[in-house]
Structures are given as C-alpha cells and as structure tokens.
LUMLO-947237 format. One record per residue (C-alpha): residue number from 0; residue in three letters; y, z, x. Coordinates in nm, 3 decimals. Each point is the difference from the previous one (the first is absolute). Example, Ala and Ser with C-alpha at 12.3 -4.5 7.8 and 13.67 -1.06 7.14 Angstrom:
BEGIN
resi,resn,north,up,east
0,ALA,-0.450,0.780,1.230;
1,SER,0.344,-0.066,0.137;
! end
This chain:
BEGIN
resi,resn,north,up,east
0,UNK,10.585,9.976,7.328;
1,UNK,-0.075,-0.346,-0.019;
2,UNK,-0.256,-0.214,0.128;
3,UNK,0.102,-0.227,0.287;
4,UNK,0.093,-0.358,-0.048;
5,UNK,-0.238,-0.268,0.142;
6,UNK,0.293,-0.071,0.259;
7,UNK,-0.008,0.364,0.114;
8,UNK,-0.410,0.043,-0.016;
9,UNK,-0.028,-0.344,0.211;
10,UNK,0.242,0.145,0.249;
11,UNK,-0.155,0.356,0.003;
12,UNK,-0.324,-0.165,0.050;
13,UNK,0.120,-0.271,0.299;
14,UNK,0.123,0.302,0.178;
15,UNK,-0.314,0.137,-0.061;
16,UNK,-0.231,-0.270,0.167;
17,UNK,0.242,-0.019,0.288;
18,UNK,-0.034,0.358,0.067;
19,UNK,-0.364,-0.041,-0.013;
20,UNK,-0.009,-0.304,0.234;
21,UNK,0.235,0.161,0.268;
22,UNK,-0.260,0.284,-0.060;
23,UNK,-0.267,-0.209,0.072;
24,UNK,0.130,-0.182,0.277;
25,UNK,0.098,0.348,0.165;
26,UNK,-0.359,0.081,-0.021;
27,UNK,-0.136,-0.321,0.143;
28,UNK,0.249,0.076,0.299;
29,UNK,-0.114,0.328,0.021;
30,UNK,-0.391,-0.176,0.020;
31,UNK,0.066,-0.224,0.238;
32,UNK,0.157,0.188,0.289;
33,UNK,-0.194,-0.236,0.265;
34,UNK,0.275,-0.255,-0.104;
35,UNK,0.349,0.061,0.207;
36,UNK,0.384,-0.018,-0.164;
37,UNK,0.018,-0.220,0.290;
38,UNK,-0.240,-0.250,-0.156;
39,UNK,0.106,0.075,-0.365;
40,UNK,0.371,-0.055,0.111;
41,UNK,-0.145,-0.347,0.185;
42,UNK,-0.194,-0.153,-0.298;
43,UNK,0.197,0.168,-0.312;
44,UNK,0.347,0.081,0.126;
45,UNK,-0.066,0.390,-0.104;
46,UNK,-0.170,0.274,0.151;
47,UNK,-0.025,0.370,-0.140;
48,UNK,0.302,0.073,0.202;
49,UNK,0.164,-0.262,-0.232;
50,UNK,-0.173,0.173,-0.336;
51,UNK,0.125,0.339,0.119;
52,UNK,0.363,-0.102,0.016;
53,UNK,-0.023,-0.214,-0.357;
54,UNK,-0.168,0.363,-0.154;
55,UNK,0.280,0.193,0.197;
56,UNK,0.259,-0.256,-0.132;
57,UNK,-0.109,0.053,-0.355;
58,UNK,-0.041,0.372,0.006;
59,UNK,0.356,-0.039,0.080;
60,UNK,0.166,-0.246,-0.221;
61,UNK,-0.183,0.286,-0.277;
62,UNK,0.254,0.244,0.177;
63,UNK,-0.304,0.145,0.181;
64,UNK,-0.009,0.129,0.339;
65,UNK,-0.316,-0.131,0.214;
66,UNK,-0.015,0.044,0.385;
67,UNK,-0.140,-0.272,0.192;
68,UNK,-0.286,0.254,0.104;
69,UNK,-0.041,0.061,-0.391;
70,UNK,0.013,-0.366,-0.093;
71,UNK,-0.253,-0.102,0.269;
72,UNK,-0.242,0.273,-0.058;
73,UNK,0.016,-0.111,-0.394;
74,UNK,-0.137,-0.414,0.202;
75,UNK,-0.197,0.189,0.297;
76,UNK,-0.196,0.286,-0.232;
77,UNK,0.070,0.176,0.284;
78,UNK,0.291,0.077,0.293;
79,UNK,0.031,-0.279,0.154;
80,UNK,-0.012,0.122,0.351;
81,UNK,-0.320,0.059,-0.123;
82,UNK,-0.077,-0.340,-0.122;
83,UNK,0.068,-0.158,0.337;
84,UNK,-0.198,0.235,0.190;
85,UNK,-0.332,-0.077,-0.245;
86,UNK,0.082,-0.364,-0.020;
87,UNK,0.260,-0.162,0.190;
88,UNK,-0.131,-0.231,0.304;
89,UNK,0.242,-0.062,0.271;
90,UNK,0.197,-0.294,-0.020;
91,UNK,-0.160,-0.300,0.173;
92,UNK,0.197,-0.109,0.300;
! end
C-alpha cells in the first residue's frame, strides 16, 4: 500500500476540517438554545431545521437511510419535541 498523494492527503484533510467545523457549529447550536430557528432563519437564512435536512440529505446521497427524527436528534442532541419544550418561546404575534 502506498502512501497517499498530496492531492488525496489535501482532500482527506479538507474533509476533515469541514467535518470538524460542522461539528463545532452543531455544538455552538446546541450552546446557545436561548437563540430561536426563527431568528437564525431571519439573520442567516438557516436554522437547525435547515442543518437537519442538509445531514439527512447527505446521509442519503451515501445511500444511507436517516429519518427526519434521526437527522434532527443528530442537530437537537436530543428529540426534538424535546428541544422545543426546554427552549422554544412562542412565536411573537
């Protein structure tokens, strides 16, 4: 077996920091639950609704079955019926 060519270790290693960037930015999501998708979706045009589909969307372009419920869990940490009831306001009026 060969070592990999600088092509294929600069690719390996971009996907890499992306993974650990969407990581991080899952996280910071996760830490910051007193912000709404509503006001994500407002200032950034995504929410973690949006993330959940993109994961979902990926897990199946691999071929890989993801429920909605799966995929959002994976954003959430958690159900996320039980993500709205810890930390979603009501919608203002």
């Amino acid at each position: 077996m060969s070592d990999p060519s600088p092509e294929e270790l600069a690719e390996r290693e971009r996907t890499e920091l992306e993974a650990a960037a969407f990581r991080r930015l899952v996280e910071h999501l996760r830490e910051r639950s007193d912000v709404q998708n509503l006001e994500l979706m407002d200032t950034a045009g995504f929410c973690r609704n949006c993330l959940s589909k993109w994961y979902r969307g990926a897990a199946e372009e691999r071929g890989l079955e993801l429920s909605d419920s799966d995929a959002r869990t994976a954003i959430y940490g958690m159900p996320y019926e039980e993500w709205k009831a810890r930390h979603q306001r009501p919608s203002p009026s």
